[in-house]
C-alpha positions as CSV (number, residue, x, y, z in Angstrom):
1,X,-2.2,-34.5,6.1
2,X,-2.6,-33.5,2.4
3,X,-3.8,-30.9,0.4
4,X,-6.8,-29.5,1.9
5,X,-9.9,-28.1,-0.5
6,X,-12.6,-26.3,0.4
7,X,-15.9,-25.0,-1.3
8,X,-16.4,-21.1,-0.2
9,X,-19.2,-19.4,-1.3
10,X,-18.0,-16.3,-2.8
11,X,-20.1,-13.2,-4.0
12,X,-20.3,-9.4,-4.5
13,X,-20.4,-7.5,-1.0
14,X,-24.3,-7.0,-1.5
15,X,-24.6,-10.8,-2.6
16,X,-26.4,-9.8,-5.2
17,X,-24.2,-12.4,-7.7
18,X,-22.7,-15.4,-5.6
19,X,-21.4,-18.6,-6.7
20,X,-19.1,-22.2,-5.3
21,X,-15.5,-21.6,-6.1
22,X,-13.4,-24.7,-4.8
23,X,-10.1,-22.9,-3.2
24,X,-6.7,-24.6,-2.1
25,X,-6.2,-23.7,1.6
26,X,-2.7,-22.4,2.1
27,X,-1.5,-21.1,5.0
28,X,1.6,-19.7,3.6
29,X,-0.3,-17.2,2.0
30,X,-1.8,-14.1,3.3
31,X,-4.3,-13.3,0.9
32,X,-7.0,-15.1,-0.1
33,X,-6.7,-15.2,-4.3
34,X,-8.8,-15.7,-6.7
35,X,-8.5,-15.2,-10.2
36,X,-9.4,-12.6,-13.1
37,X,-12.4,-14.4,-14.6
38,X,-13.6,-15.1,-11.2
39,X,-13.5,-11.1,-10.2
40,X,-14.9,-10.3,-14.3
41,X,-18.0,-12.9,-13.3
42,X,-18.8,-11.9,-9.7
43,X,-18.8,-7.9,-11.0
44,X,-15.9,-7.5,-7.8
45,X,-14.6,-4.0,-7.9
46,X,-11.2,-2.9,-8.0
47,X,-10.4,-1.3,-4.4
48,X,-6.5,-0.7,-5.5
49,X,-3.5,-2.6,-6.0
50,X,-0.9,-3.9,-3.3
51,X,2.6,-5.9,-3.9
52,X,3.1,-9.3,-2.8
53,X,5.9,-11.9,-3.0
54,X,5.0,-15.3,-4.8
55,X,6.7,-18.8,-3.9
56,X,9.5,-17.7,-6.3
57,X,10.1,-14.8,-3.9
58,X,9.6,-12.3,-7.0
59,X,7.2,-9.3,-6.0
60,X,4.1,-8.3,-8.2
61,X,1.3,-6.0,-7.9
62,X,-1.9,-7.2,-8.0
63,X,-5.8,-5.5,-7.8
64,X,-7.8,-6.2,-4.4
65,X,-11.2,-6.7,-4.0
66,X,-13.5,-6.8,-1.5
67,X,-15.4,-9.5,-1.9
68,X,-18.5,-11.9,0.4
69,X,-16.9,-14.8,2.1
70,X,-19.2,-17.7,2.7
71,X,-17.6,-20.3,4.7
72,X,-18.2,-23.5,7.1
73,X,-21.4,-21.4,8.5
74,X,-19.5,-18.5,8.9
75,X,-19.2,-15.4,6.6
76,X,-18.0,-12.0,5.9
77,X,-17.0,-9.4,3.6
78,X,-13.2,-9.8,2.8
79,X,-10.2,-8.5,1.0
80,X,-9.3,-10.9,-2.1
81,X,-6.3,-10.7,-4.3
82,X,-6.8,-10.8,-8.1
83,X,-4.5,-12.2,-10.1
84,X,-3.4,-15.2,-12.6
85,X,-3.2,-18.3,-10.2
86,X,-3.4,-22.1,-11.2
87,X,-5.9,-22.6,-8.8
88,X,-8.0,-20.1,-6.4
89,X,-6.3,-20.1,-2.6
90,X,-7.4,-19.6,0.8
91,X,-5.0,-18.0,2.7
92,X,-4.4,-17.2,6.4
93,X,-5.8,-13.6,6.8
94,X,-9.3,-15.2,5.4
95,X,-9.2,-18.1,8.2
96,X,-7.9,-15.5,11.0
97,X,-10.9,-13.2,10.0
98,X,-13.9,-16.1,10.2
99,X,-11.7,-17.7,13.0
100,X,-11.1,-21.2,11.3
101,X,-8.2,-23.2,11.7
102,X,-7.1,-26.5,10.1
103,X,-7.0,-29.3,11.9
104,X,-4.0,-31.3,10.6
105,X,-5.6,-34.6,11.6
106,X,-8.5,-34.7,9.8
107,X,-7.6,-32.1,6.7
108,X,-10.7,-29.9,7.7
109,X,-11.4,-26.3,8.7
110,X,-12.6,-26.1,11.8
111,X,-13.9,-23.0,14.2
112,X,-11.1,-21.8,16.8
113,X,-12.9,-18.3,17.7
114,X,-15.1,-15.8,17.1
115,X,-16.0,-14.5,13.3
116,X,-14.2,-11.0,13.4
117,X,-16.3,-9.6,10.3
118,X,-20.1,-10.4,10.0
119,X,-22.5,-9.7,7.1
């Protein structure tokens, strides 16, 4: 298995601006992460800040979000990290909530459970 990419449909929390962000699924992360101009275009507001470690193992604080989750016929309203990333990622608290797992054979997302959050 490779890298795995996924398009989410990611929006405001009353949908009202939603748009295809193609997202790097990484399991080593927690939070899902998007970046600034992402938050800036969607009109996601800033819920507070929390610290978290990078690959590096420095810690930084970043904004949170709340954001909708659009995902392999599943959705929710979510927590998202905002910060400076090379690339949007999809991160484990994001497949536990819609109940997705990947499936190392194929590269894909597929449902293990129930959808904890839906919209």
């Amino acid at each position: 298995m490779g890298l795995v990419r996924v398009n989410v449909s990611l929006g405001s929390p009353d949908k009202s601006k939603i748009k295809s962000v193609r997202f790097l699924v990484d399991t080593g992360s927690w939070y899902m992460v998007i970046t600034p101009e992402v938050a800036k275009e969607l009109e996601l507001k800033n819920i507070g800040k929390t610290k978290v470690m990078l690959a590096d193992k420095r810690q930084v604080e970043v904004d949170v979000s709340a954001a909708y989750v659009g995902l392999v016929g599943r959705e929710a309203i979510l927590t998202v990290a905002v910060m400076d990333t090379p690339e949007p990622l999809l991160g484990a608290s994001t497949l536990e909530a819609l109940g997705l797992s990947v499936n190392p054979k194929t590269g894909e997302l597929e449902p293990i459970g129930p959808t904890l959050l839906m919209v």
